[in-house]
C-alpha positions, 0 to 999 in steps of 0.5 A, a space after each residue: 470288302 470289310 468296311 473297317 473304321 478306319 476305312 469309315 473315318 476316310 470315306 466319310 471325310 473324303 465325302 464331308 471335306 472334313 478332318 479325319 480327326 474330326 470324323 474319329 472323334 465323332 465315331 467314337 463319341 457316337 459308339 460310346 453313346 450307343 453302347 451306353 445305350 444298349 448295355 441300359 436296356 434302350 433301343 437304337 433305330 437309325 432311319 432306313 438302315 436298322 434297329 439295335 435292341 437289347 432284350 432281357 430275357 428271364 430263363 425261369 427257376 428251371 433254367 437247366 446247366 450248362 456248365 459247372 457253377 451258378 447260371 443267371 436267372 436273367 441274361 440280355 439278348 442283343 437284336 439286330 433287325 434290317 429295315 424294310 427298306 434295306 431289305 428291299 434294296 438287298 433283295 433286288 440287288 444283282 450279284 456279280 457274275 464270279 460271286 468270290 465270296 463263298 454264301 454262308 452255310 446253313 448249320 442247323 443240328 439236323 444236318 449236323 448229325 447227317 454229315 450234310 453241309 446246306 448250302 442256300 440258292 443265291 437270289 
């Protein structure tokens, strides 16, 4: 299941009894401030759940072509970190029997040049 806004703004009414209209608004003066955030180099920690960063990185005088053009010098990373207690919870939930959900493929270079498709063990 995707958890879509709209699906958000329902579930977090339905649990608060407040207006859905409230709820929109409150979402998207939150997104709005956190994208502000982030495009200004900050960092958003939300308890227990993750930690949004901005990184800027300096790629150096050397820092090589990949297309045709001027290449910036300096280019922001956006990172996402779980928290630990997150992490736990991920790692000693059950995953149902008749998973319908396909585990997400490893594609590294190397087995990209040997045809190999990996695929992880499940938890």
């Amino acid at each position: 299941m995707t958890l879509t806004k709209n699906k958000m703004i329902g579930e977090i009414g339905r649990r608060t009894r407040l207006k859905n209209r409230d709820v929109r608004v409150m979402l998207e003066a939150l997104v709005e401030v956190w994208t502000e955030e982030l495009i200004s180099g900050g960092r958003i920690e939300v308890e227990n759940l993750f930690v949004l960063e901005t990184q800027i990185i300096d790629r150096g005088e050397q820092r090589g072509m990949l297309t045709s053009g001027e290449v910036p010098r300096y280019i922001k990373r956006l990172t996402v970190r779980s928290s630990k207690k997150l992490k736990l919870m991920l790692r000693i939930t059950t995953i149902p029997f008749g998973l319908t959900r396909q585990p997400v493929r490893d594609h590294s270079p190397r087995d990209a040049q040997q045809g190999k498709n990996h695929v992880p063990k499940l938890p």
